[in-house]
C-alpha positions in Angstrom: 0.0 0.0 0.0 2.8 2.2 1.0 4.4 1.6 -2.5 1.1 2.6 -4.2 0.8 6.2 -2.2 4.3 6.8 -3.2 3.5 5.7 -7.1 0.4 8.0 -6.8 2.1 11.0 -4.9 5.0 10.8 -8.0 2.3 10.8 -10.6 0.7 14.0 -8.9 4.0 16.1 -9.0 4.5 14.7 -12.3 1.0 15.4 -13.9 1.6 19.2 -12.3 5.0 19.6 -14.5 3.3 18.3 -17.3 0.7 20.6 -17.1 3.1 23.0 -16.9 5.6 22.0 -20.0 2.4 21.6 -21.9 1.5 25.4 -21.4 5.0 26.0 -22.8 5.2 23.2 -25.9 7.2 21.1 -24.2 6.8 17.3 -24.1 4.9 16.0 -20.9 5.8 13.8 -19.1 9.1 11.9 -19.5 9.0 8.1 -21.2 11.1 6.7 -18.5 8.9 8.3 -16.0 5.7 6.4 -17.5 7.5 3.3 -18.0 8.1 3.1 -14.1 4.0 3.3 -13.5 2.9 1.3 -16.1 1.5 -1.7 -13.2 -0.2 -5.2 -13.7 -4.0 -4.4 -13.7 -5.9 -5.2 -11.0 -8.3 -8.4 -10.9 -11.7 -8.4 -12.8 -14.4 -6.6 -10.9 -18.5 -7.6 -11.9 -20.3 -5.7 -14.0 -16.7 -3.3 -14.8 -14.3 -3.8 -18.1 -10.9 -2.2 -17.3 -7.3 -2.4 -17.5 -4.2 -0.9 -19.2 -3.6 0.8 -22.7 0.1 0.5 -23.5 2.0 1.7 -27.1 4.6 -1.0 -28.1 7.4 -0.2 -25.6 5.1 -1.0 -23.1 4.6 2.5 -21.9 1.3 3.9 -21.2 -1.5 5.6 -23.7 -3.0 8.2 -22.1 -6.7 9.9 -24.0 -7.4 6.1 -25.9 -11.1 5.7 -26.1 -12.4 2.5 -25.1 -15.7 1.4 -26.5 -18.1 -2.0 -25.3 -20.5 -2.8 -28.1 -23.2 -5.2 -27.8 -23.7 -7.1 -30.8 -26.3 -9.8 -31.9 -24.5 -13.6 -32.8 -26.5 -13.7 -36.3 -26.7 -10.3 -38.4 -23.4 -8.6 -36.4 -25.9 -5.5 -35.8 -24.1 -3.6 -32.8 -24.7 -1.0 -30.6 -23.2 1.2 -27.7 -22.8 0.0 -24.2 -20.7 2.1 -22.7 -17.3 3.8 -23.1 -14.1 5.2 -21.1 -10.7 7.1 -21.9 -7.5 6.3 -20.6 -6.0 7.8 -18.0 -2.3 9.6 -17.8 -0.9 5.8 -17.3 -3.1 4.2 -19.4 -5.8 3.1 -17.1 -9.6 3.0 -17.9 -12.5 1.6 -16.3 -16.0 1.0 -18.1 -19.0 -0.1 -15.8 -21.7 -2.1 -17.0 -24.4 -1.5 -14.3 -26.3 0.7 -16.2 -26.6 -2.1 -19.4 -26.8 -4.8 -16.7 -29.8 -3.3 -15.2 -31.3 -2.9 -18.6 -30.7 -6.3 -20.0 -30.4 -8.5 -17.0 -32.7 -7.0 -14.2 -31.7 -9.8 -11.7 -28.0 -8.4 -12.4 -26.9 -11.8 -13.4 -26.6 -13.8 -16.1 -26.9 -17.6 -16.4 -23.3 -19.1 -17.9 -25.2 -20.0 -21.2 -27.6 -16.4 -21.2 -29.1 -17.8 -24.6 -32.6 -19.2 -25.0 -33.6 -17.9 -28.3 -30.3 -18.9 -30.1 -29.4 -15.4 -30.5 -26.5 -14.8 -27.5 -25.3 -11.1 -27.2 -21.8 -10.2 -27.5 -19.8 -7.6 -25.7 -16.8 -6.5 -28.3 -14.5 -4.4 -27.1 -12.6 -1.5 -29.5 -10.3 0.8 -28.8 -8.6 3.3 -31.3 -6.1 6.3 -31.4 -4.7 8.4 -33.9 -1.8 7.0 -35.7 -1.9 3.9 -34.1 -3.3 0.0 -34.9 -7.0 -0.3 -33.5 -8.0 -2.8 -31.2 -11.2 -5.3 -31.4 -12.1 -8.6 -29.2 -15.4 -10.1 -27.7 -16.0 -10.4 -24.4 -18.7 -12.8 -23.1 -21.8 -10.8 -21.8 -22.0 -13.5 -18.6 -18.3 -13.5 -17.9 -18.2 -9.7 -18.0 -21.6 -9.5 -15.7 -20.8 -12.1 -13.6 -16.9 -12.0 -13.0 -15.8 -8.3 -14.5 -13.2 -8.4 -17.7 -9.8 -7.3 -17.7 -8.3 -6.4 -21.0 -4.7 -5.4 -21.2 -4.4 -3.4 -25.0 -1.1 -3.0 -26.8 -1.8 -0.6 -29.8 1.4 -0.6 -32.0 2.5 2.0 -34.8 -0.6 1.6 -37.5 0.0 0.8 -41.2 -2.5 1.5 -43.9 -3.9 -0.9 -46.6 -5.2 0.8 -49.6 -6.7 0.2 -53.4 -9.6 1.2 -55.1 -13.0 -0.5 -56.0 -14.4 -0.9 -59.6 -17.0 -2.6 -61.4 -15.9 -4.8 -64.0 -15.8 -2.0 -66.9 -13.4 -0.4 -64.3 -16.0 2.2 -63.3 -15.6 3.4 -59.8 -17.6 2.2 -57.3 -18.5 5.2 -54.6 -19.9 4.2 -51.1 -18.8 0.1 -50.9 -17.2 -1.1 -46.8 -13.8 -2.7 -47.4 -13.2 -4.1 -43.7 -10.1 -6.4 -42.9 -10.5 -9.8 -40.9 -8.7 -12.8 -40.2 -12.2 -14.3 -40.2 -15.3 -12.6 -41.4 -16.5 -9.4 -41.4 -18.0 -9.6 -37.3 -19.6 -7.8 -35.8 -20.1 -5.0 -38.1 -18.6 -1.9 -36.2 -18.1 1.9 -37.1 -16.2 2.7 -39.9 -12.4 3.6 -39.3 -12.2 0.0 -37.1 -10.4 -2.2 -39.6 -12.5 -1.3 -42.3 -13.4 2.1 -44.7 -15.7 3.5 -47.2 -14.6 4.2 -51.3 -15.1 7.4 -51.5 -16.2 8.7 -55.7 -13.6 7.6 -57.4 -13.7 4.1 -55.6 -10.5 4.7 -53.3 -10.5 3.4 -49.9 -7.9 3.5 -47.2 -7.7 1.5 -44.1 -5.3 3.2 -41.5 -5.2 1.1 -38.0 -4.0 -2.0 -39.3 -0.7 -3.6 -38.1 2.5 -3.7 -40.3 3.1 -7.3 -41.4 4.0 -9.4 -44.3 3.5 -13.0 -45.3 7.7 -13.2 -46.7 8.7 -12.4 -43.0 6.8 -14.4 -40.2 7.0 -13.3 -36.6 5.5 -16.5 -34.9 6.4 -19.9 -36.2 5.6 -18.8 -39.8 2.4 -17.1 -39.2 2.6 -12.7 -39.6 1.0 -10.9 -37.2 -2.4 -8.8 -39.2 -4.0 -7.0 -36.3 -2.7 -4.5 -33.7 -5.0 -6.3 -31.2 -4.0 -8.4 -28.1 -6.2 -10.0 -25.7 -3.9 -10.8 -22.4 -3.9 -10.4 -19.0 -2.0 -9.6 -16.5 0.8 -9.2 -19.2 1.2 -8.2 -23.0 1.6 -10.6 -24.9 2.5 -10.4 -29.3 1.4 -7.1 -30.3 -1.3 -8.4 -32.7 -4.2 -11.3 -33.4 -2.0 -13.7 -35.2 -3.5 -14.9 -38.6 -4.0 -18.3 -39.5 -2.2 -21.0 -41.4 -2.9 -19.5 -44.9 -0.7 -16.3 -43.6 -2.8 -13.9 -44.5 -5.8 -12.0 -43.5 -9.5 -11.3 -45.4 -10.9 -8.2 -47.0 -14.8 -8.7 -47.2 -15.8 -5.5 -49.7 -19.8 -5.0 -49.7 -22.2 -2.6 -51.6 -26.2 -3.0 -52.1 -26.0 -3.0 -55.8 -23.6 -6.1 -56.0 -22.2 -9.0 -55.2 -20.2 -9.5 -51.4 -16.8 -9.9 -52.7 -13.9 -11.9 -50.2 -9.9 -10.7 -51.3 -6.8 -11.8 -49.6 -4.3 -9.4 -48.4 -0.5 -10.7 -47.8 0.8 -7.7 -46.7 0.5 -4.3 -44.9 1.5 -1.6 -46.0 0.2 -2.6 -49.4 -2.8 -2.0 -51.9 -5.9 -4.6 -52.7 -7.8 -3.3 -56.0 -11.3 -4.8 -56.3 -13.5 -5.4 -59.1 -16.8 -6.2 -57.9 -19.8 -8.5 -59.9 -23.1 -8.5 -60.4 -24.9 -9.5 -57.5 -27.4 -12.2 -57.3 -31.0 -12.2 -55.6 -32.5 -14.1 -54.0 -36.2 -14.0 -52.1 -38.9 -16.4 -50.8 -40.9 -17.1 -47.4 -41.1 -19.2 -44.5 -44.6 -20.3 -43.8 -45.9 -22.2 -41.2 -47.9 -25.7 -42.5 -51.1 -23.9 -42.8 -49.7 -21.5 -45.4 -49.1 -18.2 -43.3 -46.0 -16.5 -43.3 -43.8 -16.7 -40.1 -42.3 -13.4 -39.0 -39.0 -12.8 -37.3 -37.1 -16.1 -38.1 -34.1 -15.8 -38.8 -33.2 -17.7 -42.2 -29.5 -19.0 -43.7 -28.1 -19.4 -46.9 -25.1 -21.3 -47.2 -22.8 -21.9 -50.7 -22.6 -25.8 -51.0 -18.6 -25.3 -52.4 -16.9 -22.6 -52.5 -19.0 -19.3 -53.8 -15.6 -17.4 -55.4 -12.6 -19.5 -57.4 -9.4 -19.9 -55.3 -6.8 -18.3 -56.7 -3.0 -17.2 -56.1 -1.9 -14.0 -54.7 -3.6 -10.6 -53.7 -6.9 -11.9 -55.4 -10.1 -14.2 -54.8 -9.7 -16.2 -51.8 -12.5 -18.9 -51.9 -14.5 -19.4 -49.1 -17.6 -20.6 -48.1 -20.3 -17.7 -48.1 -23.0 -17.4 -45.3 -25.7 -14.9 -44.7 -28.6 -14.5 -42.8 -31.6 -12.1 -42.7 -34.7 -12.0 -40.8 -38.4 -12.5 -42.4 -40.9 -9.6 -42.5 -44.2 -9.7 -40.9 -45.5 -11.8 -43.7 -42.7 -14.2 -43.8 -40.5 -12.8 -46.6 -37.0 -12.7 -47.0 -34.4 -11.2 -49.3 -30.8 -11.9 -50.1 -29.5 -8.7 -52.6 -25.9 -9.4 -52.5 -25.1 -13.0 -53.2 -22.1 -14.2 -54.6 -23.1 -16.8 -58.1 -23.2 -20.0 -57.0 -25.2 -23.2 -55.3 -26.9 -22.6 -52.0 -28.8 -24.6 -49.3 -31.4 -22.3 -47.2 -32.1 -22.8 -43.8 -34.7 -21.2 -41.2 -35.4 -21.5 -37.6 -36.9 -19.3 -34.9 -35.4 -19.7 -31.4 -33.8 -23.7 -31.6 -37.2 -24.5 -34.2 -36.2 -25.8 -37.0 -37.6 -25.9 -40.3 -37.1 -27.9 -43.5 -34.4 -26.3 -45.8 -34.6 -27.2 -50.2 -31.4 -28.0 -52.0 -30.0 -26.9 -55.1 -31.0 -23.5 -54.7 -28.5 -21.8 -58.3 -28.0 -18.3 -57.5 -27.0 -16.2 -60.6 -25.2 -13.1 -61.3 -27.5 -10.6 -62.4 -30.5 -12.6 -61.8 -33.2 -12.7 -59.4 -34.7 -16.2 -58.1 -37.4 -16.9 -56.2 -37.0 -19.9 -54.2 -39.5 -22.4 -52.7 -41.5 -22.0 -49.3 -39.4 -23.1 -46.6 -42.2 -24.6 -44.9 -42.0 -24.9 -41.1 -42.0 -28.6 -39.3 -44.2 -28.6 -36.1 -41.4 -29.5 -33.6 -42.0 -32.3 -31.2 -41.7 -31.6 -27.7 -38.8 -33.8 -25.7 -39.4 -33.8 -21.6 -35.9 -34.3 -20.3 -35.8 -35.3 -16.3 -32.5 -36.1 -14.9 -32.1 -39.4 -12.6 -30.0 -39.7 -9.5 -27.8 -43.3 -10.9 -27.5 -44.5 -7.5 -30.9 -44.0 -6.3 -32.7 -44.2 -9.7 -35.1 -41.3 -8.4 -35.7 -37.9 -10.2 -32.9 -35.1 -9.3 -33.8 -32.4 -7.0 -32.9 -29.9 -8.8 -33.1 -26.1 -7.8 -34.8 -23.6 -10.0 -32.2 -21.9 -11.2 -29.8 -23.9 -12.9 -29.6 -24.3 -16.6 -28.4 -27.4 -18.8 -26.9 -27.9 -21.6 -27.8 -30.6 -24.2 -26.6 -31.2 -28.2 -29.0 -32.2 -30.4 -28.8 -33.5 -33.9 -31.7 -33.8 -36.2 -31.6 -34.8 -40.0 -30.5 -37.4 -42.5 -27.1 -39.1 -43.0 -26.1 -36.8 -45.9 -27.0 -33.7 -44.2 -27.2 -33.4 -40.3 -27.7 -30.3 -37.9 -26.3 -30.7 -34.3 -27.2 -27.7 -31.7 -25.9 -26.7 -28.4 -29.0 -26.1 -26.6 -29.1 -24.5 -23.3 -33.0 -25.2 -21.0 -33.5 -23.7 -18.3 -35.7 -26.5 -15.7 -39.6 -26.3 -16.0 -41.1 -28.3 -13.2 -39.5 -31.2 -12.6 -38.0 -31.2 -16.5 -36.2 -29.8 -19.3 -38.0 -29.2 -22.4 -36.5 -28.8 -25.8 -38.0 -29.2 -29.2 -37.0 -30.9 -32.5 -38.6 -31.6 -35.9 -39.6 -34.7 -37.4 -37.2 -37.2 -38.3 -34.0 -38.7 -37.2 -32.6 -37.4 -34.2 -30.1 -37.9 -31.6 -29.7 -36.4 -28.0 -27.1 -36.1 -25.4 -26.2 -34.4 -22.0 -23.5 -32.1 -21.8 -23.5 -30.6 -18.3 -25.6 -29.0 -16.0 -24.6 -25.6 -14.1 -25.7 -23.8 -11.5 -25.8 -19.5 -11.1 -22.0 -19.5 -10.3 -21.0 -21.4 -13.3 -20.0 -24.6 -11.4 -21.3 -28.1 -13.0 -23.6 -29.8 -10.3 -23.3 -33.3 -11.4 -21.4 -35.7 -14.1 -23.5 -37.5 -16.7 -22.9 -41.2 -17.4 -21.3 -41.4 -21.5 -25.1 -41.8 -22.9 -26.7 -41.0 -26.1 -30.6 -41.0 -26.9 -31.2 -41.5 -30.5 -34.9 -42.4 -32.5 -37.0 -40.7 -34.9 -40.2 -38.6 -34.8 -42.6 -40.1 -37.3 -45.5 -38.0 -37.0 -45.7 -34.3 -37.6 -47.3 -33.0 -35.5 -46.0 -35.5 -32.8 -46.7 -36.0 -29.1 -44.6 -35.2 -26.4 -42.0 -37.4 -25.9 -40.2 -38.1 -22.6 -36.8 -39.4 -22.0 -34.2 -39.5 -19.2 -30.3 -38.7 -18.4 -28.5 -40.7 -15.4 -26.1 -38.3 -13.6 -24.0 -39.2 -10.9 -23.7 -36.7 -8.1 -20.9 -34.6 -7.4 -19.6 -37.2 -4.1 -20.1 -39.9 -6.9 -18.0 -38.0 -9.7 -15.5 -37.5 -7.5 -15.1 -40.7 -6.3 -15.1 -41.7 -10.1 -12.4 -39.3 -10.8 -10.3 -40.7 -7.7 -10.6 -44.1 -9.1 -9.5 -43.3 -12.4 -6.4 -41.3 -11.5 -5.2 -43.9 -9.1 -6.1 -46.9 -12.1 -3.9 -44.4 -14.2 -1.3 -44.0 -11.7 -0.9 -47.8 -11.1 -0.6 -48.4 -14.6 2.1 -46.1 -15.0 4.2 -47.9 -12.2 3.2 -51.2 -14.0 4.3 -49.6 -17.5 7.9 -48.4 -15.4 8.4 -52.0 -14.4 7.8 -53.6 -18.1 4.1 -55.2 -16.8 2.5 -53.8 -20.0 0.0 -56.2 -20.1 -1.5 -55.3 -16.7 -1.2 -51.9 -17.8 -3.3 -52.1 -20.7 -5.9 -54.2 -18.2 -6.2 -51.4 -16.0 -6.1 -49.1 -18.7 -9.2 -50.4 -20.8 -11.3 -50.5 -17.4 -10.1 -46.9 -16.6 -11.3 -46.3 -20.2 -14.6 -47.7 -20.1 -15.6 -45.5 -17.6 -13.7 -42.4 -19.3 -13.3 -42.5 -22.7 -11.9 -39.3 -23.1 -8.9 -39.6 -20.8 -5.9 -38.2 -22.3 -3.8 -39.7 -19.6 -5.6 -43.4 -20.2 -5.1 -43.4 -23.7 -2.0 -41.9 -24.1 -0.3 -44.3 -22.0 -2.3 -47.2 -23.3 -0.8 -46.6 -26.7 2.4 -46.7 -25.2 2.1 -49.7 -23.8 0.4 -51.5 -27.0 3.1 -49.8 -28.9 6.0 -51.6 -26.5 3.9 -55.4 -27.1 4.2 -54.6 -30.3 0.8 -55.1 -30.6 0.9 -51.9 -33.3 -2.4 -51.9 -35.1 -4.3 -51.1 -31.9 -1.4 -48.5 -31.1 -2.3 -46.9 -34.0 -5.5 -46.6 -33.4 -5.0 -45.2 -30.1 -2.5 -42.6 -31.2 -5.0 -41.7 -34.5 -8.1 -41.1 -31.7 -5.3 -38.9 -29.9 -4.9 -36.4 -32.8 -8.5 -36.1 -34.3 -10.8 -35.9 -31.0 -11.8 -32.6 -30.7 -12.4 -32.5 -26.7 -8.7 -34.7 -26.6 -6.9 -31.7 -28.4 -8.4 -29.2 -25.9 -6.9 -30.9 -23.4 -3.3 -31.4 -25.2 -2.7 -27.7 -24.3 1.1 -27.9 -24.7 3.4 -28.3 -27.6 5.3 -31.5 -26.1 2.0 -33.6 -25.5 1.2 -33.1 -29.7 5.2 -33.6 -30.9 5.8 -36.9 -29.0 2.4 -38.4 -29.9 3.1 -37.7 -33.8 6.5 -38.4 -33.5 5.3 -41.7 -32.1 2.7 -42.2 -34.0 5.0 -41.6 -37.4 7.7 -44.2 -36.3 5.1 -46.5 -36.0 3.8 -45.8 -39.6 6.7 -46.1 -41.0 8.3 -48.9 -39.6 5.4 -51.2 -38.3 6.7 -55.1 -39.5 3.1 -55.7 -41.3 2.9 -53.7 -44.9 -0.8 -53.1 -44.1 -0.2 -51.0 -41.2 2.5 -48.8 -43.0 1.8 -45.4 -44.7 4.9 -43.6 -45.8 3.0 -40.2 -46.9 1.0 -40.3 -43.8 4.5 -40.9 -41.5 6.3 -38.1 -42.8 3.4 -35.7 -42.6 3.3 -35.9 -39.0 7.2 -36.3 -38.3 7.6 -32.9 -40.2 4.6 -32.0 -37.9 6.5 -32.6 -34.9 9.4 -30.7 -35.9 7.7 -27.9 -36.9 6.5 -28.1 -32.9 9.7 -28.1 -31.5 13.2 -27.1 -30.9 15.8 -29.5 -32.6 15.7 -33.1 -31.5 17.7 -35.6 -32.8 14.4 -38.1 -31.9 12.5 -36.2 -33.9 14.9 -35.8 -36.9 15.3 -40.0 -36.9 11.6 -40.4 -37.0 11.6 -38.0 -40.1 14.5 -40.2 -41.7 12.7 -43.2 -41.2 9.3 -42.0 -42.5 10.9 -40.6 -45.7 12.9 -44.3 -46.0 9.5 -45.8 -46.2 8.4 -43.8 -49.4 11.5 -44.6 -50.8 13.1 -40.9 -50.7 16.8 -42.4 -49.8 18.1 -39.0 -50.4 15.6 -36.8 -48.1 16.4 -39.9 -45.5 20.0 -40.3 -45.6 20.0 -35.9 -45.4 17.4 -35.8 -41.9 19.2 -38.7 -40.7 22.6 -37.0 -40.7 21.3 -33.7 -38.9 20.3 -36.8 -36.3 23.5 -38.0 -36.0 25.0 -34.6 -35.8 23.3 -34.2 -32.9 23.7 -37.5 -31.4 27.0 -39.3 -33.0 27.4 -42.1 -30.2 23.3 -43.4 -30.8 23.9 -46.9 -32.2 20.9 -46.9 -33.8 21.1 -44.0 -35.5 24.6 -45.3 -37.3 22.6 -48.3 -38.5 19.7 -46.4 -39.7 22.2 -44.4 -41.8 23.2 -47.4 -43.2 20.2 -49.5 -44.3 19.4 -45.7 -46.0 22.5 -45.7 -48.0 22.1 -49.4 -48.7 18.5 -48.3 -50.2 16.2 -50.2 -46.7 14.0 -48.5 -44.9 13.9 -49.5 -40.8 11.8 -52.3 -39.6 10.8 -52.6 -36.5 12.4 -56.1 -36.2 15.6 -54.4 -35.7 14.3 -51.9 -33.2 13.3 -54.6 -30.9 16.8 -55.8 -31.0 18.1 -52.5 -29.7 17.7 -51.1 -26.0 19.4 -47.2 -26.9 16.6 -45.1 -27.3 15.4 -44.8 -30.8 12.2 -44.0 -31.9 9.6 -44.2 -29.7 
């Protein structure tokens, strides 16, 4: 406390002199002076956005508005919260009581605030002269519930520019050019990574970051935006862009078609020539013929809606718009790209049944089919207590979360659908037809999950439109219950790791399957089950452990660091490429990941082996024999590596026959 009066009394003095070298031209106060108070921000407050606006050398921006924008998930409409300006050391505070009391009366919000399907967003922007603007979202619960802090770094800005023409070259006055690394969302003000061609079609966009695709500055990806989201400290000055280095221009005028550009470089120029756009209208009516007002309805391009092509040119991508009916159930699509479509339409988690092979042309206007609304079948969820088979007592105000998937095999729609409890039940809706149901979690007001559902899917299909209610149930063990569950598994882990140290692989894997069957999406479990498989030799199953390892979506979450995702490819490669049976061996496929792993990681003679090995089994001696000798380079006493180097140069790839000969440490 002592340290903060004196940091305070300093900034007092200091704010006076400034004041006073102001008055006579002079700079304010001193950069080293600033640099000493710039301080971490202090923890997230509810209902308040703050923290600290710094310029690139970490020193504070003083006079930076900060704006909170509440935009809708569908259309990217946004409006004004609330805003702040920075302080003399960069600080700014924005409350959201005001909004809180507006939208959320009980001045809380439930972790999943959507029951409609459209979720508000809280973006926040910041922006200064001559320097990069800011964006990010901010969840609307997390923000009312726990308070936000957002650190901003806004580096020097660069400026993209080009001009905008129709295809005759005629320019085009009035179009939005915005920059993105993903789409053009939320829509915000103009001057936020985007502009407006003025009458001879020129457009300038002034707050983006310098960067450029020929010079990387984070393992081969360039740095687009001069926005950071970080906390407690700055992180790269920038949102990084993804693996196609290079971020999107979306360019969009009423009288043609959206147009999507890619842009490899800032400070540069992006000349567009925009199309002819193509229409499209129709309605959504309910089965008695009326229209239906306020849903909201989706087109989609079944492939790509603009060619791919090289350079600073058309990037294709898959278009998606939305739009909302009119009282009588119209809807109108005025700027579509040419192409094939599928249209969608739902109102609140309702779905309705979409046509096909909807050909939108340039220059044309089609009218499409009714989308005709499917009555939705009512599901009555109640949750069962699995040891005592009874209903759960369940207070009021909690909220779960359920994903369910309706349609055919060729095309399927799987939602996240957040009910709040009615009665003694849940209560969600789906249309006729296949569908599928599952339990994610279940969450009370301060975000913590109640109970653990047992691995269980409900699956059938609603034959009769309309149909009648139908009720179904989720077992859910209670918290005592999950964490005895969750003791049990970590100790059958830990026991097969021991087992696994001592060379019992075979009790490892029997511990390992039952800990799995309770589990199935252990990390731990599996990982060291492949291990184990992997040491038996017993490498088809291996392989199918390492595979479910890299392509589980919830698995990868959980991989959070680099050296979990190099070992299991570099494992998983070896194994590909030297596995005794031809069937299980895939060359390609091996050195794919290797080079994966390396790409990951520092240099490792392990890893450079694996990529020798892989490129043996395709028959590339030469790539081989060259990654084999950077192993040995770094490793000249491994054993294995010398005879590696050898069956290369003799034109053999590596078995793993050999490798079960030899006890030094190569490959996995």
């Amino acid at each position: 406390m002592r340290q903060r009066q004196v940091v305070w009394r300093i900034l007092l003095s200091v704010g006076l002199v400034a004041s006073a070298a102001q008055a006579q031209g002079q700079e304010g106060i001193p950069p080293e002076l600033l640099a000493l108070l710039v301080e971490p921000s202090e923890p997230p407050v509810p209902r308040m956005i703050a923290g600290q606006i710094v310029d690139e050398n970490q020193r504070p921006l003083a006079g930076v508005e900060v704006v909170v924008l509440e935009s809708n998930e569908n259309d990217g409409a946004s409006q004004r919260v609330a805003s702040a300006t920075s302080d003399l050391i960069g600080h700014y505070q924005i409350p959201l009581g005001e909004w809180t009391q507006r939208r959320y009366p009980q001045g809380k919000v439930l972790p999943v605030d959507w029951v409609d399907g459209d979720p508000p967003l809280l973006t926040i922007v910041a922006k200064a002269p001559g320097r990069a603007s800011f964006r990010v979202g901010v969840s609307s619960a997390d923000a009312v519930n726990l308070g936000d802090v957002t650190d901003i770094m806004l580096p020097p800005a660069a400026s993209l520019r080009g001009v905008v023409t129709k295809a005759d070259g005629t320019p085009v006055s009035g179009a939005v050019v915005s920059a993105t690394v993903g789409v053009a969302w939320p829509r915000i003000d103009d001057g936020i990574f985007r502009a407006r061609t003025d009458a001879q079609g020129r457009y300038e966009i002034a707050d983006l970051i310098a960067f450029s695709q020929d010079e990387p500055t984070d393992k081969g990806r360039p740095v687009a935006y001069g926005m950071v989201k970080a906390t407690r400290s700055l992180q790269l000055p920038g949102l990084i862009v993804g693996d196609d280095n290079h971020i999107n221009l979306t360019v969009e005028h009423p009288d043609f078609a959206v147009k999507h550009m890619r842009c490899k470089r800032v400070p540069g120029e992006v000349n567009v020539s925009l199309d002819p756009a193509a229409i499209l209208s129709g309605r959504v009516v309910a089965a008695s013929g009326s229209g239906v007002s306020e849903a909201l309805v989706c087109v989609a391009s079944v492939a790509s809606a603009e060619p791919e092509a090289e350079g600073e040119g058309d990037v294709g991508r898959r278009y998606v718009e939305t739009v909302r009916t009119d009282v009588d159930g119209r809807y109108l699509f005025r700027s579509l790209p040419a192409g094939d479509y599928v249209a969608s339409a739902r109102l609140g988690h309702y779905q309705y049944m979409a046509p096909t092979n909807l050909q939108a042309k340039a220059g044309e206007t089609m009218i499409a089919d009714d989308l005709v609304a499917s009555s939705p079948c009512l599901i009555r969820v109640r949750l069962i207590d699995d040891q005592t088979g009874q209903p759960l007592a369940i207070e009021k105000n909690v909220l779960a979360l359920f994903f369910l998937t309706t349609g055919d095999a060729d095309r399927q729609t799987t939602s996240a659908v957040p009910v709040l409890l009615t009665g003694d039940h849940f209560e969600l809706r789906s249309r006729a037809g296949d569908f599928s149901l599952s339990f994610s979690h279940l969450r009370g007001e301060d975000d913590t999950e109640l109970y653990d559902p047992i691995p269980f899917q409900i699956a059938g299909r609603i034959d009769v439109d309309p149909a009648p209610p139908l009720d179904v149930s989720f077992r859910l063990r209670s918290q005592r219950m999950a964490e005895e569950a969750r003791k049990k598994h970590q100790a059958s882990v830990a026991q097969a790791e021991q087992h696994a140290r001592d060379g019992q692989f075979e009790a490892a894997i029997e511990l390992l399957d039952e800990a799995l069957a309770a589990s199935p999406k252990s990390m731990p479990a599996r990982r060291l089950r492949a291990d184990a498989r992997s040491k038996l030799q017993q490498y088809r199953e291996a392989i199918e452990d390492y595979t479910a390892l890299l392509t589980d979506d919830e698995v990868l979450e959980v991989l959070g660091d680099d050296a979990q995702r190099i070992t299991i490819r570099n494992d998983l490669a070896f194994i590909l490429a030297t596995a005794p049976d031809e069937s299980l061996r895939d060359g390609a496929r091996a050195v794919e990941l290797a080079l994966e792993a390396v790409q990951l990681a520092e240099q490792s003679h392990v890893l450079f082996d694996t990529v020798a090995v892989a490129y043996a089994e395709t028959g590339d001696f030469s790539e081989a024999i060259r990654w084999m000798e950077k192993a040995i380079a770094l490793d000249p006493q491994r054993e294995a590596y010398q005879r590696h180097l050898q069956l290369m140069r003799a034109g053999q790839p590596v078995r793993q026959e050999e490798e079960a000969q030899d006890d030094d440490g190569a490959g996995p």
